[in-house]
C-alpha positions as a Markdown table, in Angstrom:
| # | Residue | x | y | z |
|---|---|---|---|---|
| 1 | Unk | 45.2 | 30.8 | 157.7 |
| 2 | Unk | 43.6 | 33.9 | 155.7 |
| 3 | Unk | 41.3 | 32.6 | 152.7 |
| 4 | Unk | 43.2 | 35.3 | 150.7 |
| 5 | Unk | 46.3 | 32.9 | 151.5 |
| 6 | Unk | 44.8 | 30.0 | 150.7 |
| 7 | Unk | 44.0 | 30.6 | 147.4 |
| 8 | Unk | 46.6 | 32.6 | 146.5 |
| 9 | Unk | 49.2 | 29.9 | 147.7 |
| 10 | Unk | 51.7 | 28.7 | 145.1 |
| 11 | Unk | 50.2 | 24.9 | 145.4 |
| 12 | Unk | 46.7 | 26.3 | 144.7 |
| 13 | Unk | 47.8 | 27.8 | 141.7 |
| 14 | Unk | 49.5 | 24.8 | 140.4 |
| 15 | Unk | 47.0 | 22.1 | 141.6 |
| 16 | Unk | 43.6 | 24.2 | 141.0 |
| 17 | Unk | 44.7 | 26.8 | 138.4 |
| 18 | Unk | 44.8 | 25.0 | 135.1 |
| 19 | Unk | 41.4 | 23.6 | 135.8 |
| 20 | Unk | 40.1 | 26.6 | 136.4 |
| 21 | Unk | 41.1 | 27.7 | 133.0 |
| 22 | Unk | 40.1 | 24.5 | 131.3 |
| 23 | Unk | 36.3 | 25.3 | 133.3 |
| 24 | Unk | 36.9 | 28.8 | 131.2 |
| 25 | Unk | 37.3 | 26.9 | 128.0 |
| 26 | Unk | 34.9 | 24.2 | 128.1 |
| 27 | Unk | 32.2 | 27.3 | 129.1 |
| 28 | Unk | 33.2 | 29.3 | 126.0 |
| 29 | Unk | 33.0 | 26.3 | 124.0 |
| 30 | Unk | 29.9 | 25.1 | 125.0 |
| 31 | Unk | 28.1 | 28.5 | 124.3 |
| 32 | Unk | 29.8 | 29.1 | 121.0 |
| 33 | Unk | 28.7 | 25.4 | 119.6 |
| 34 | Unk | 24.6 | 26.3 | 121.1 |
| 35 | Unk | 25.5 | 29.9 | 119.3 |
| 36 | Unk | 26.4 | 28.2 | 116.0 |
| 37 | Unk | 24.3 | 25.0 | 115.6 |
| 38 | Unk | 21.3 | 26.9 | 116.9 |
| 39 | Unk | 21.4 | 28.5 | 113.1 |
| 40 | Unk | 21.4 | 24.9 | 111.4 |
| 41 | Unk | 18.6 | 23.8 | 111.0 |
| 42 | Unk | 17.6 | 19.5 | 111.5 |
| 43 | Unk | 17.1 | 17.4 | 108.0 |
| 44 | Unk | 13.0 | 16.6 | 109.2 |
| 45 | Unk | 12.6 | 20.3 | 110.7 |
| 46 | Unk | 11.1 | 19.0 | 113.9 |
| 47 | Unk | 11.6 | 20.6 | 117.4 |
| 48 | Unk | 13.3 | 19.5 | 119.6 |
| 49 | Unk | 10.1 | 18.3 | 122.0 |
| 50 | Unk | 9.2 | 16.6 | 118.7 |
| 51 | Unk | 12.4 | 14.7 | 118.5 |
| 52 | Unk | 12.8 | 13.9 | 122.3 |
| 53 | Unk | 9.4 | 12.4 | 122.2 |
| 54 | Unk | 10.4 | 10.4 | 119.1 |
| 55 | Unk | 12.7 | 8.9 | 120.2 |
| 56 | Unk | 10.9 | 7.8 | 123.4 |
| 57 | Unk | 8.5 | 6.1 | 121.6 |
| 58 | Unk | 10.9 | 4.6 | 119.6 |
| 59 | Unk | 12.1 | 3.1 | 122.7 |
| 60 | Unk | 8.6 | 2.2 | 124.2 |
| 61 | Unk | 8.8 | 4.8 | 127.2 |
| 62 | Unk | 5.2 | 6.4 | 127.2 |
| 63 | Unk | 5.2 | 7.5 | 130.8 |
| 64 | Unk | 7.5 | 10.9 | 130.4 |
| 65 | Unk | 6.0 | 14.4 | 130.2 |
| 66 | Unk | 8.0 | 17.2 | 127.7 |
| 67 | Unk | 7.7 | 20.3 | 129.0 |
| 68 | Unk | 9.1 | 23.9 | 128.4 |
| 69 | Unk | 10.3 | 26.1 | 131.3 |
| 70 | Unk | 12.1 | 29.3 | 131.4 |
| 71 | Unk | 15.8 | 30.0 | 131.3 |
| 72 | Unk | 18.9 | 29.5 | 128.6 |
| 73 | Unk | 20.1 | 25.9 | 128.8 |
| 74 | Unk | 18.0 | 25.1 | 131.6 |
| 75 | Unk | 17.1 | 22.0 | 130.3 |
| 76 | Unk | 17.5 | 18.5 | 132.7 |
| 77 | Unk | 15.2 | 15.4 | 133.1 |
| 78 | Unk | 13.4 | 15.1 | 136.5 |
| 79 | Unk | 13.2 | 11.4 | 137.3 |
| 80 | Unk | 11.1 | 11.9 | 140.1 |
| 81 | Unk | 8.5 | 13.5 | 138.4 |
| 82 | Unk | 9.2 | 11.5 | 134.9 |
| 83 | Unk | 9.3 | 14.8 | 133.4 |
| 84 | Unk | 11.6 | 16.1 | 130.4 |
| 85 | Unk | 12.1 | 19.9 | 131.1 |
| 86 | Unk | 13.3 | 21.9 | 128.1 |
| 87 | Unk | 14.3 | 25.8 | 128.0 |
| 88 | Unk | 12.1 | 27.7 | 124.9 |
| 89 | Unk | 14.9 | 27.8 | 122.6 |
| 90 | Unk | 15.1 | 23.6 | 123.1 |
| 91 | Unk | 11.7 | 23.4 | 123.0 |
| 92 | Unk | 10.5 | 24.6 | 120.2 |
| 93 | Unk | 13.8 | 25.4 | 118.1 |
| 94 | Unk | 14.3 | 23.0 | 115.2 |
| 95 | Unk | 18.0 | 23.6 | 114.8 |
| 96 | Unk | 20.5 | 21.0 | 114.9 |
| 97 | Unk | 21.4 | 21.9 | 118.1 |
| 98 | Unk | 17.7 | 22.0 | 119.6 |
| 99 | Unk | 17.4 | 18.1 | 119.3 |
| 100 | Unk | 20.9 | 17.5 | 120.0 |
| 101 | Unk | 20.4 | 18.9 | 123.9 |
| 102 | Unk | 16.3 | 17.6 | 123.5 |
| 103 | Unk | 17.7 | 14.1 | 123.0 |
| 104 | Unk | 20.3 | 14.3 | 125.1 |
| 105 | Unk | 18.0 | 14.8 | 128.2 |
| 106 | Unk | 15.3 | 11.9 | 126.7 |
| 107 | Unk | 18.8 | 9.9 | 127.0 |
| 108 | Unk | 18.4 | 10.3 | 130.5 |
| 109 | Unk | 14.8 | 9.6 | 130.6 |
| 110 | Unk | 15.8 | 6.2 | 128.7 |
| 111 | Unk | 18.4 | 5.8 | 131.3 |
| 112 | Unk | 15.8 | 5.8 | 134.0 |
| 113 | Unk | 13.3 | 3.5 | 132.0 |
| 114 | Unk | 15.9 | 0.7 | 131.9 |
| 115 | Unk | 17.4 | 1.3 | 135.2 |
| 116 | Unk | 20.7 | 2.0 | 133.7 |
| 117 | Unk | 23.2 | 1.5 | 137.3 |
| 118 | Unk | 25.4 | 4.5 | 137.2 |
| 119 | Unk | 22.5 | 6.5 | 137.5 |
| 120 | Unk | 20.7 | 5.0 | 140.1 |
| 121 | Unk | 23.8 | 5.4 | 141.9 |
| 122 | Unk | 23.8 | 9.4 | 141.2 |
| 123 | Unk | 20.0 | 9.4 | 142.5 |
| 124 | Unk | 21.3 | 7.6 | 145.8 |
| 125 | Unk | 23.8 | 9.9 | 146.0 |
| 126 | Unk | 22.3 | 13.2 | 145.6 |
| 127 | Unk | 21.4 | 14.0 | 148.8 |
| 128 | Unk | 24.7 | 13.8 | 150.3 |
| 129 | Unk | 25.8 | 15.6 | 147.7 |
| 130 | Unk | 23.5 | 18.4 | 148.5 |
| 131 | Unk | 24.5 | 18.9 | 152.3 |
| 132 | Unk | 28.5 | 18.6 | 150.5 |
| 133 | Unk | 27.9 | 21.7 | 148.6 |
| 134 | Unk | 26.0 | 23.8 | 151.2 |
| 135 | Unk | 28.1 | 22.9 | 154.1 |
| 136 | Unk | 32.0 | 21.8 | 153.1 |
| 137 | Unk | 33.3 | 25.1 | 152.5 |
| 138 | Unk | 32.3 | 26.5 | 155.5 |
| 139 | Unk | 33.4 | 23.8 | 157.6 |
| 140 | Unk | 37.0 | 24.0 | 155.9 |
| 141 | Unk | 37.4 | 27.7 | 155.8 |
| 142 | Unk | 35.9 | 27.8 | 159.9 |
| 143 | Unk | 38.5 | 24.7 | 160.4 |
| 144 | Unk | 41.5 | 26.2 | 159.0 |
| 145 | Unk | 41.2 | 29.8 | 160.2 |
| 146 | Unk | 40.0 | 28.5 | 163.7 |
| 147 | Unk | 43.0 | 26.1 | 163.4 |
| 148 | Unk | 40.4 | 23.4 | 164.6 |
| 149 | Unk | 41.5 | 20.2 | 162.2 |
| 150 | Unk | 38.8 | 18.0 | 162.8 |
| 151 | Unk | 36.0 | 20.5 | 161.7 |
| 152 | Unk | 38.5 | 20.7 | 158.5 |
| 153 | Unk | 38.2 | 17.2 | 158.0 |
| 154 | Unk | 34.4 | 16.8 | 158.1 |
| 155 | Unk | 34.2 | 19.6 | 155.6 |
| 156 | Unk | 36.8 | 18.0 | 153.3 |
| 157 | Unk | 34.8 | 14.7 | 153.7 |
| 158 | Unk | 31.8 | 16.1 | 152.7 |
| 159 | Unk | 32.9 | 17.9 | 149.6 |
| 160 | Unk | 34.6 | 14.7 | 148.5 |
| 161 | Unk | 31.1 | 13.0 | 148.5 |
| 162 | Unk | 30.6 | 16.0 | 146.1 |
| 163 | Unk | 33.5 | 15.0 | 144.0 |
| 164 | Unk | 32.5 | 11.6 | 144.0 |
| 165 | Unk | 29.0 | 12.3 | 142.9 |
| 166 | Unk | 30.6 | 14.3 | 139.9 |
| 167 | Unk | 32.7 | 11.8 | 139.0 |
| 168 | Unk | 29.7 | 9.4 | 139.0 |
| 169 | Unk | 27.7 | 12.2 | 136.9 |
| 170 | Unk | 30.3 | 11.3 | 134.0 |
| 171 | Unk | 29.4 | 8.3 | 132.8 |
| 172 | Unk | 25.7 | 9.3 | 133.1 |
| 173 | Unk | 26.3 | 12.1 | 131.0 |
| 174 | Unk | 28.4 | 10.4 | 128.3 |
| 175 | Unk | 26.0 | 8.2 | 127.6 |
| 176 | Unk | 23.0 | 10.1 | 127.5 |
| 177 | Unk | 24.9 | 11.9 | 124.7 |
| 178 | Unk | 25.4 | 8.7 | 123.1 |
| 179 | Unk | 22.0 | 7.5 | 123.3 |
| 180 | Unk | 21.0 | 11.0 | 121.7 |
| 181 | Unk | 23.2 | 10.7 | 118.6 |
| 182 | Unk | 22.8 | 7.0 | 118.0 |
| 183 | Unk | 18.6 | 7.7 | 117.8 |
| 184 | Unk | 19.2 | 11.5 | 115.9 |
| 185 | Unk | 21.2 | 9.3 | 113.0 |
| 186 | Unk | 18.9 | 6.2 | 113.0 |
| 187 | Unk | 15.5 | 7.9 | 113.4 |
| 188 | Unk | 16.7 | 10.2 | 109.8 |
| 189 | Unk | 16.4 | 13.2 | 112.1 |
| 190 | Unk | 19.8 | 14.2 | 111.1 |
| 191 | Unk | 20.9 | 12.9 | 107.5 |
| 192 | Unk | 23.6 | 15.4 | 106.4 |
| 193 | Unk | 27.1 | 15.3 | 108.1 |
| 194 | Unk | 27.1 | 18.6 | 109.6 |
| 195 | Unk | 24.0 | 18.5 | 111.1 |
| 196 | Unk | 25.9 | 15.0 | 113.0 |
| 197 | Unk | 28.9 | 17.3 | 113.2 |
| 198 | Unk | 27.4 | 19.6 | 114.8 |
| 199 | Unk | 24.9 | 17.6 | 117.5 |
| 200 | Unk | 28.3 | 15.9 | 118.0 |
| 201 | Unk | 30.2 | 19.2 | 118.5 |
| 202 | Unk | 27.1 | 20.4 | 120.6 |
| 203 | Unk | 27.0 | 17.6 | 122.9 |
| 204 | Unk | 31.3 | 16.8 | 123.4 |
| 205 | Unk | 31.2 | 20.5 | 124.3 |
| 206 | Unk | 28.8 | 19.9 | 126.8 |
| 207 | Unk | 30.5 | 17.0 | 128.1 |
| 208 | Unk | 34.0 | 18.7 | 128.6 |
| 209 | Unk | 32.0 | 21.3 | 131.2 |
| 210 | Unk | 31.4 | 18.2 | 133.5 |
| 211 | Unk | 35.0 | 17.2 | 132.8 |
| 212 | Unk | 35.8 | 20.7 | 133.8 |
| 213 | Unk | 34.1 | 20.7 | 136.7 |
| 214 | Unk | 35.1 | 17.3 | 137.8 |
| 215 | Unk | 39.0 | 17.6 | 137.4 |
| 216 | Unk | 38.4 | 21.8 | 139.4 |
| 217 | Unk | 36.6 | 19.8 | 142.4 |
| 218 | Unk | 39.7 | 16.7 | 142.1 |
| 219 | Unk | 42.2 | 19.3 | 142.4 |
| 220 | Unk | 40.5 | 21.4 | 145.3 |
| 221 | Unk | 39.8 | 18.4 | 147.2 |
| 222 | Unk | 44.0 | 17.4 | 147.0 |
| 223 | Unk | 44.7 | 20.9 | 148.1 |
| 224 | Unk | 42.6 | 21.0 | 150.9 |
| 225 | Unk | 44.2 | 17.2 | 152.4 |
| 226 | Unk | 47.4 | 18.4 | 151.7 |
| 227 | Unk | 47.4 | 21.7 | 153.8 |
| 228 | Unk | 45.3 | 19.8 | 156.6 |
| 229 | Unk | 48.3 | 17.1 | 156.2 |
| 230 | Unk | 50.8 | 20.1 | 156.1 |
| 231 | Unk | 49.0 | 22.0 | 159.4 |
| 232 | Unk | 49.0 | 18.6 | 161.9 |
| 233 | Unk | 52.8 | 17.8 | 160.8 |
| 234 | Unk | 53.7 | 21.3 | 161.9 |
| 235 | Unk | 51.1 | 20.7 | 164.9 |
């Protein structure tokens, strides 16, 4: 089977084509919320390192570094080396939507702290996750145009781990925003209600990229069992 055909397939388009577009939304969204709130600027004025660290030691964890490092939106929590890693704009940017993101990745450094499950189960899972993404693709595109269904079906095994580590990432991710909004509202960071608009805007846009991504990976991972399923009938 030629890639071209696989993906231009009528069952492709149907399963995997609306998520695609809903990936396209949720990325314009995202951007357009960090474009606006990043003009609004936070009740207290504090950056969004200051917040983040505020609300760790509200919360008693003393043990997390806050740094800055290059890129837009690069910002993530490193729980191996307890480190809070925020791009410039994050950093230092006292908009509404600099400690919405900054809080939202101390969310995750509380999550660690307290041994929250779902990501523990994330941490375990991220290195098969890993050897998913680098190696299921190739497996099922060699598979199908090699017409060999096992290698096919250890590709489509591996990226399911993928899919099941991103639907594991959900949860992690929804409450991490939760975390951030509950302490931006009851630390006074944010007092007016469209600075909590917007972290809320901020964040939910945010969230609906991992939805995105989640329901495009779903859908791939049907496609590709049903044309394996469809090649060994026909076999």
């Amino acid at each position: 089977m030629a890639f071209y055909g696989m993906y231009m397939s009528p069952l492709y388009l149907i399963l995997v084509g609306p998520t695609l577009l809903f990936a396209a939304w949720a990325q314009i969204k995202v951007k357009w919320a960090y474009s606006h709130y990043s003009q609004i600027l936070n009740s207290r004025r504090m950056t969004g390192a200051q917040a983040a660290a505020d609300m760790l030691r509200r919360e008693g964890v003393s043990d997390v570094t806050i740094e800055e490092v290059d890129g837009w939106l690069s910002d993530h929590y490193d729980p191996a080396a307890k480190a809070l890693r925020l791009s410039p704009g994050v950093y230092s940017g006292q908009s509404v939507a600099a400690v919405g993101i900054a809080c939202h990745e101390a969310g995750h450094a509380l999550q660690h702290a307290g041994g929250y499950a779902a990501l523990g189960i994330r941490s375990l899972l991220v290195p098969t996750a890993k050897l998913g993404s680098w190696l299921a693709f190739p497996l099922i595109f060699v598979g199908f145009w090699m017409h060999v269904a096992q290698l096919a079906m250890v590709g489509i095994i591996l990226f399911g781990a993928v899919v099941v580590f991103q639907i594991i990432t959900l949860p992690v991710e929804f409450n991490a925003s939760s975390r951030a909004k509950d302490a931006l509202q009851h630390n006074g960071i944010l007092t007016r209600p469209e600075e909590i608009e917007g972290v809320n805007s901020v964040l939910n846009a945010a969230a609906m990229t991992y939805v995105a991504a989640t329901l495009s990976a779903v859908a791939q991972l049907v496609y590709f069992a049903l044309i394996l399923s469809g090649n060994r009938r026909r076999d």
